[in-house]
Gaussian input, Z-matrix of N, CA and C with variables (Angstrom, degrees):
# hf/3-21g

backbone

0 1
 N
 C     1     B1
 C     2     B2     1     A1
 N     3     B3     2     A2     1     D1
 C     4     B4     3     A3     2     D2
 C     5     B5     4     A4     3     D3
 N     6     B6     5     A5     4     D4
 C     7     B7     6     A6     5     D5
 C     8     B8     7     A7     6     D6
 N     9     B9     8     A8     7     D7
 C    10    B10     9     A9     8     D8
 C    11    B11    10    A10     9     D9
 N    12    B12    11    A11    10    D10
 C    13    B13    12    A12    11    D11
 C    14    B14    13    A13    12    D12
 N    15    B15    14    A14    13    D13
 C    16    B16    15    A15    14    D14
 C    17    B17    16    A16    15    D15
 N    18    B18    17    A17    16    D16
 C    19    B19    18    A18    17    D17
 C    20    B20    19    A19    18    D18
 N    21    B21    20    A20    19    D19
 C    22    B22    21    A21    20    D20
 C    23    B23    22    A22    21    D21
 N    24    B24    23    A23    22    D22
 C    25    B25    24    A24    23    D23
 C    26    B26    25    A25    24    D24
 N    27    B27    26    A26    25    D25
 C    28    B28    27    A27    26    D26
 C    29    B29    28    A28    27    D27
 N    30    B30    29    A29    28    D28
 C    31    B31    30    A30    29    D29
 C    32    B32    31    A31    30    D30
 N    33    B33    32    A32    31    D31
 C    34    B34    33    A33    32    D32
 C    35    B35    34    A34    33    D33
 N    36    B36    35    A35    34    D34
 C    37    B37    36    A36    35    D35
 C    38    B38    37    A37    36    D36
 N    39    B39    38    A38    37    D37
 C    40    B40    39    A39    38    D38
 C    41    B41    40    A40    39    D39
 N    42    B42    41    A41    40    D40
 C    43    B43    42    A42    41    D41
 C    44    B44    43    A43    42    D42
 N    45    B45    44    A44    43    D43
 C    46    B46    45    A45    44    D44
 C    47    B47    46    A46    45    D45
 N    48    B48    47    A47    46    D46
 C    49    B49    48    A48    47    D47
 C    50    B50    49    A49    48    D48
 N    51    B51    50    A50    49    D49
 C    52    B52    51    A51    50    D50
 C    53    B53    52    A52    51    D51
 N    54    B54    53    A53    52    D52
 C    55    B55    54    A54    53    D53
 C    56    B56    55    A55    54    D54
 N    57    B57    56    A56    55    D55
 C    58    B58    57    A57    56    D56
 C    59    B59    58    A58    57    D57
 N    60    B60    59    A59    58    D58
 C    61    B61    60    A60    59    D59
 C    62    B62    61    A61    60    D60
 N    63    B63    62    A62    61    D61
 C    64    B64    63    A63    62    D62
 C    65    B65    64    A64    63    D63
 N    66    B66    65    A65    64    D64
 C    67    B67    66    A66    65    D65
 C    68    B68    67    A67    66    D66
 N    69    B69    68    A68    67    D67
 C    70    B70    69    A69    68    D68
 C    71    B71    70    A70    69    D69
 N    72    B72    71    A71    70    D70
 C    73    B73    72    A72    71    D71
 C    74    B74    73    A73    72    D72
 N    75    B75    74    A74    73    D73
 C    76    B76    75    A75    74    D74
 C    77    B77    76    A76    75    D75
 N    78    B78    77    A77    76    D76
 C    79    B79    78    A78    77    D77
 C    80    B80    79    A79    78    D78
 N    81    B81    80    A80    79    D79
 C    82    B82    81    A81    80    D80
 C    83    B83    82    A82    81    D81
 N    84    B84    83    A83    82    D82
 C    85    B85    84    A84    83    D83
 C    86    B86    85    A85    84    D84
 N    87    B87    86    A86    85    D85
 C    88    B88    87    A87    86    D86
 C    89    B89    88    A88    87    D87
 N    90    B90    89    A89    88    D88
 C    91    B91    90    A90    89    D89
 C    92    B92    91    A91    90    D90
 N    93    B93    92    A92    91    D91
 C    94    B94    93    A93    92    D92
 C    95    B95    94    A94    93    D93
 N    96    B96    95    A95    94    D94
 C    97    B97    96    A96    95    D95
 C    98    B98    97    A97    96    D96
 N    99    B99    98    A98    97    D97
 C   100   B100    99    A99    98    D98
 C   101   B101   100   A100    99    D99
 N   102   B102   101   A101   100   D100
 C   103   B103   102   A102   101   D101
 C   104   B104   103   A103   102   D102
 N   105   B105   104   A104   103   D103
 C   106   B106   105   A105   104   D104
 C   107   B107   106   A106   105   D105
 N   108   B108   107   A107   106   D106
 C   109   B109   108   A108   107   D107
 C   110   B110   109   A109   108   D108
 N   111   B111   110   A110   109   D109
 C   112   B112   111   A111   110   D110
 C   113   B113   112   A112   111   D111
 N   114   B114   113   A113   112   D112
 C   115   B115   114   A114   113   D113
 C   116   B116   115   A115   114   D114
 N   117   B117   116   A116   115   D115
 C   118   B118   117   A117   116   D116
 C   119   B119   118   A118   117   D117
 N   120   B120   119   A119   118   D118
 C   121   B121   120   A120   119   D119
 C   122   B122   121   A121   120   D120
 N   123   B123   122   A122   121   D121
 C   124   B124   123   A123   122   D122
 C   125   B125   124   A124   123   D123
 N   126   B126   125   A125   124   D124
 C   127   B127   126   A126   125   D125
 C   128   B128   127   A127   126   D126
 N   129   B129   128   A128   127   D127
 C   130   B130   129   A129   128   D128
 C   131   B131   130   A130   129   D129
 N   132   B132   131   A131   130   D130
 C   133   B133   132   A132   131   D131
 C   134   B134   133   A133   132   D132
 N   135   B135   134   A134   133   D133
 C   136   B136   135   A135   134   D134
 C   137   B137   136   A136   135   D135
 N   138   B138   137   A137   136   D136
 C   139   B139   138   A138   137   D137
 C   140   B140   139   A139   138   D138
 N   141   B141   140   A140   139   D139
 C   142   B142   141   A141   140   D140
 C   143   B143   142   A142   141   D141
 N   144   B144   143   A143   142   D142
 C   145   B145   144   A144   143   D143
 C   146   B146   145   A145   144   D144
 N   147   B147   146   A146   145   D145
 C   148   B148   147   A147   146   D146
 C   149   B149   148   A148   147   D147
 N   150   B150   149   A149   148   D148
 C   151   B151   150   A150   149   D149
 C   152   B152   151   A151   150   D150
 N   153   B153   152   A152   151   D151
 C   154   B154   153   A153   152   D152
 C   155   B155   154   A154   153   D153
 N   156   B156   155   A155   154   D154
 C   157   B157   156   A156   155   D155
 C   158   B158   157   A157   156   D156
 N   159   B159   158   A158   157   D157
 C   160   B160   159   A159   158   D158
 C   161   B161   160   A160   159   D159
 N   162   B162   161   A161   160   D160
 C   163   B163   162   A162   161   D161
 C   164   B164   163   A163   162   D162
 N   165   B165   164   A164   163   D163
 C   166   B166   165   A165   164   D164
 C   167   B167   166   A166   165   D165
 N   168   B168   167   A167   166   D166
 C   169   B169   168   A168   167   D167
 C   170   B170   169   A169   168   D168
 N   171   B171   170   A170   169   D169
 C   172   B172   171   A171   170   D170
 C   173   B173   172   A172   171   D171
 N   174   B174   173   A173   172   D172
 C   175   B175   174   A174   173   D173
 C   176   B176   175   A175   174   D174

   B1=1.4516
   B2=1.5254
   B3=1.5856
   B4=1.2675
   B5=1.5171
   B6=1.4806
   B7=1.5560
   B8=1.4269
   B9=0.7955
   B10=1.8383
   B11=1.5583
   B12=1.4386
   B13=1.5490
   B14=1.7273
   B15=1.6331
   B16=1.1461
   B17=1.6094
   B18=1.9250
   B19=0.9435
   B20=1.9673
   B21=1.2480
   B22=1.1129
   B23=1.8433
   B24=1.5166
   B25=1.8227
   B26=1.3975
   B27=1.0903
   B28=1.5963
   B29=1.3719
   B30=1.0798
   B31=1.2774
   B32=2.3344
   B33=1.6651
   B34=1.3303
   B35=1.3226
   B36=1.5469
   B37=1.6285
   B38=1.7140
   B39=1.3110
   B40=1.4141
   B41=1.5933
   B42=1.7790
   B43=1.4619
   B44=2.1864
   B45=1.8086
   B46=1.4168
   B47=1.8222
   B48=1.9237
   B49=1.8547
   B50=1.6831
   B51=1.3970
   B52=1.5776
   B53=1.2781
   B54=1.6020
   B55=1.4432
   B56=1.2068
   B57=1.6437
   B58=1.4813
   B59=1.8628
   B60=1.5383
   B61=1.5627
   B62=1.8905
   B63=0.9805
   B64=1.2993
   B65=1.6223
   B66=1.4183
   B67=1.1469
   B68=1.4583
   B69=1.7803
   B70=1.4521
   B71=1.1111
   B72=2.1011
   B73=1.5156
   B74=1.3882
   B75=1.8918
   B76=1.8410
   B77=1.5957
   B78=1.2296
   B79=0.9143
   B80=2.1213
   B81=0.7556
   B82=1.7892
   B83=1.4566
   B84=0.8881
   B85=1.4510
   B86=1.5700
   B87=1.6990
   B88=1.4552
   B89=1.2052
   B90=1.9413
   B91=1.4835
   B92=1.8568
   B93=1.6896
   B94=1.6990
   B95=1.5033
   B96=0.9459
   B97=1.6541
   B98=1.3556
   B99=1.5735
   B100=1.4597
   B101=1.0020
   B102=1.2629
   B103=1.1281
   B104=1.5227
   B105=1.3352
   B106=1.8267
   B107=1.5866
   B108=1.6998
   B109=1.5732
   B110=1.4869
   B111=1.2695
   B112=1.3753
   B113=1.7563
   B114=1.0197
   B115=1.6853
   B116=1.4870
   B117=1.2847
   B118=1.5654
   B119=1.6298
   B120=1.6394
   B121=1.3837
   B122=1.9000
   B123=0.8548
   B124=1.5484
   B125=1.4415
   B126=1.4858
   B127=2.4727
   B128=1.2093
   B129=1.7705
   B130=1.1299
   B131=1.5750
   B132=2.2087
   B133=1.0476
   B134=1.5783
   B135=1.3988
   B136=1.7068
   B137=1.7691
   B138=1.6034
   B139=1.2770
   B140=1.3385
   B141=1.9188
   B142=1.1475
   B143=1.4907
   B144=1.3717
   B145=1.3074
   B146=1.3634
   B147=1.1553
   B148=1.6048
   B149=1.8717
   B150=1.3575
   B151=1.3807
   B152=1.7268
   B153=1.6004
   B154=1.7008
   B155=1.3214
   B156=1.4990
   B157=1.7472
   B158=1.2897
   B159=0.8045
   B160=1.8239
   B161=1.4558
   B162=1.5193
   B163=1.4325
   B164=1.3833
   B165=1.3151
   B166=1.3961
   B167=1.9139
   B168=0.6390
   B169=2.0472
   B170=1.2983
   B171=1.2556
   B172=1.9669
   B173=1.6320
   B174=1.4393
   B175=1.4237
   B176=1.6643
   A1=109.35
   A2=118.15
   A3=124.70
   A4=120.37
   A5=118.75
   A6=115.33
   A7=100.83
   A8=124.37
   A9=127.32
   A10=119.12
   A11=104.84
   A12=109.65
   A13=124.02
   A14=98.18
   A15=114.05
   A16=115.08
   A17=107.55
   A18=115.95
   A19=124.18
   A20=112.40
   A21=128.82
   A22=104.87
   A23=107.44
   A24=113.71
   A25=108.01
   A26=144.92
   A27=116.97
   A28=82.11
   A29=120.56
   A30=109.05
   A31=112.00
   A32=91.41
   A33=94.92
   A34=121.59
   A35=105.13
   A36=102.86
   A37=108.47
   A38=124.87
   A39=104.90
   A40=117.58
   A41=109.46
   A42=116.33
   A43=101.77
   A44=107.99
   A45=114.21
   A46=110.84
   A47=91.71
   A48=104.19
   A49=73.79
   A50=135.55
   A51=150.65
   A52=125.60
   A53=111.43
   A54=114.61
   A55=113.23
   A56=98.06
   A57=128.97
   A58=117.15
   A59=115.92
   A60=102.62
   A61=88.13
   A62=126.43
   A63=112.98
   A64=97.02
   A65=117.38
   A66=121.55
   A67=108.54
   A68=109.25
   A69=99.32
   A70=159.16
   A71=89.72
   A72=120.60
   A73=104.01
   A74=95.15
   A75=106.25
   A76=94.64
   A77=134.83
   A78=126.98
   A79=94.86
   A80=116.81
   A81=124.34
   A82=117.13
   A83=123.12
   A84=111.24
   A85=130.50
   A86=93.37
   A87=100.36
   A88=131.46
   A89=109.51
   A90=118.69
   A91=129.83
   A92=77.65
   A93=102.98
   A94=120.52
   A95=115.83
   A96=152.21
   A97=106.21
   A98=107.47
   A99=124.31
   A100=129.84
   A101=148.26
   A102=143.74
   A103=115.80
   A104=111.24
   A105=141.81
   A106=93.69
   A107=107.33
   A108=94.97
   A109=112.47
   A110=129.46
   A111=154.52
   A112=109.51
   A113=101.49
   A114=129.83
   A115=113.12
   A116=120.20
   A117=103.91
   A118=102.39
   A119=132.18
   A120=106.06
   A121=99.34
   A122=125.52
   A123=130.55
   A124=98.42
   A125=102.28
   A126=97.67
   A127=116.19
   A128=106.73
   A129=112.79
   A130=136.07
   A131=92.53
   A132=110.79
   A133=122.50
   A134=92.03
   A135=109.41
   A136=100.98
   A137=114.38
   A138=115.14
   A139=116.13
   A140=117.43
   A141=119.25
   A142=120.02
   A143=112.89
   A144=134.61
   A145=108.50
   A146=123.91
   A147=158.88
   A148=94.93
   A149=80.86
   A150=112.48
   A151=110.10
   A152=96.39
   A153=95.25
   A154=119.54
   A155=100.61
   A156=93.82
   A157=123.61
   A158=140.55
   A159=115.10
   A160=107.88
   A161=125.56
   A162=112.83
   A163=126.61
   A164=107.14
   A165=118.82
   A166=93.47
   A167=111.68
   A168=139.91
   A169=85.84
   A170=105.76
   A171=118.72
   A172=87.41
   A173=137.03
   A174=98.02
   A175=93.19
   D1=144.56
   D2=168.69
   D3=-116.21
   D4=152.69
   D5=169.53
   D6=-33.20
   D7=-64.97
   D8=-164.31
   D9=-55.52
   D10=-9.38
   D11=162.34
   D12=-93.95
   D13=-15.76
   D14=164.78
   D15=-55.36
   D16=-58.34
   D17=-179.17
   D18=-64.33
   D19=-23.86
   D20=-171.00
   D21=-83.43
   D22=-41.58
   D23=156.56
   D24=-64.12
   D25=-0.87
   D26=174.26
   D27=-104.24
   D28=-50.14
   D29=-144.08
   D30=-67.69
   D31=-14.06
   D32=157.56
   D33=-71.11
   D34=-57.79
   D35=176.44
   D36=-45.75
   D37=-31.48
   D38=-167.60
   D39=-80.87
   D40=-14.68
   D41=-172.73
   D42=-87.29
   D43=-9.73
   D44=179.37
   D45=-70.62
   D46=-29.39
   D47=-128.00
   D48=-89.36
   D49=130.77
   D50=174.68
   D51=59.52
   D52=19.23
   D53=175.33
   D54=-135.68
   D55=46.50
   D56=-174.53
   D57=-136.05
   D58=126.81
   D59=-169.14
   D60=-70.55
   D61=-41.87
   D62=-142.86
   D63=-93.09
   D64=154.50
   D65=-164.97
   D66=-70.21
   D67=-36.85
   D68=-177.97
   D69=-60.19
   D70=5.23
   D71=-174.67
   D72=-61.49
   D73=-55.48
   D74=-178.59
   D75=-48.79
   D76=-84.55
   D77=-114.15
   D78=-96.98
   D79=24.72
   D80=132.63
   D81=-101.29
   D82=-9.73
   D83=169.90
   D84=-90.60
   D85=-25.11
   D86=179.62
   D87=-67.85
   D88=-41.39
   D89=135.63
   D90=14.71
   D91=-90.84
   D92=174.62
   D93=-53.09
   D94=-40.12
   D95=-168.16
   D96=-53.81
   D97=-71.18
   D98=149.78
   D99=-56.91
   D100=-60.31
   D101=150.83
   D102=1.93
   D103=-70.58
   D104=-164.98
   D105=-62.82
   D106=-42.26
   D107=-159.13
   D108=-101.50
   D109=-12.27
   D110=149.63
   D111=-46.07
   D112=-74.28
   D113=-152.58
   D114=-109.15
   D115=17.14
   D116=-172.59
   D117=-101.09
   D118=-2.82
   D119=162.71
   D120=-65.85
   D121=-35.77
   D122=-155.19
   D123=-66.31
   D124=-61.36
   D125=160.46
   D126=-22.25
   D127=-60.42
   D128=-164.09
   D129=-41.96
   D130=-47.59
   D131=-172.78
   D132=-84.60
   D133=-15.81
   D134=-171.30
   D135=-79.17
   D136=-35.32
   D137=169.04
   D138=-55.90
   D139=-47.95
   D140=-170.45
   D141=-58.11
   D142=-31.81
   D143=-173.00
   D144=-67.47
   D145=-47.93
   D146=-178.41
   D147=-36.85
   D148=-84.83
   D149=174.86
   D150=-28.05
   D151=-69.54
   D152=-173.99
   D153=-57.57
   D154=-42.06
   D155=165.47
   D156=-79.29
   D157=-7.00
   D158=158.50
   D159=-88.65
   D160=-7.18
   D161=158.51
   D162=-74.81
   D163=-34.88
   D164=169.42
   D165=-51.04
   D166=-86.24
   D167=172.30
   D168=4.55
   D169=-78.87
   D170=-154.97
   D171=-61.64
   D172=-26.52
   D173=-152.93
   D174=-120.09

């Protein structure tokens, strides 16, 4: 995963979150929503980490 998938998930949740008849659109999106806006240095770093170890890994 990259920052830019971060950015590419909100920006789905935001095209789900009120341009939906049924309520359950909001309420899967809000989830994500929070998540992203709470917690996304913590994505960030858990990706970065991610990353180094399976590079470390492969080599």
């Amino acid at each position: 995963a990259s920052p830019d998938e971060i950015d590419a998930l909100w920006e789905v949740s935001k095209q789900i979150e009120g341009h939906t008849i049924c309520a359950l659109g909001d309420g899967a999106a809000w989830p994500v929503q929070g998540l992203i806006r709470h917690f996304r240095p913590v994505l960030e770093e858990r990706m970065a980490t991610f990353a180094a170890t399976k590079k470390a890994i492969a080599n």
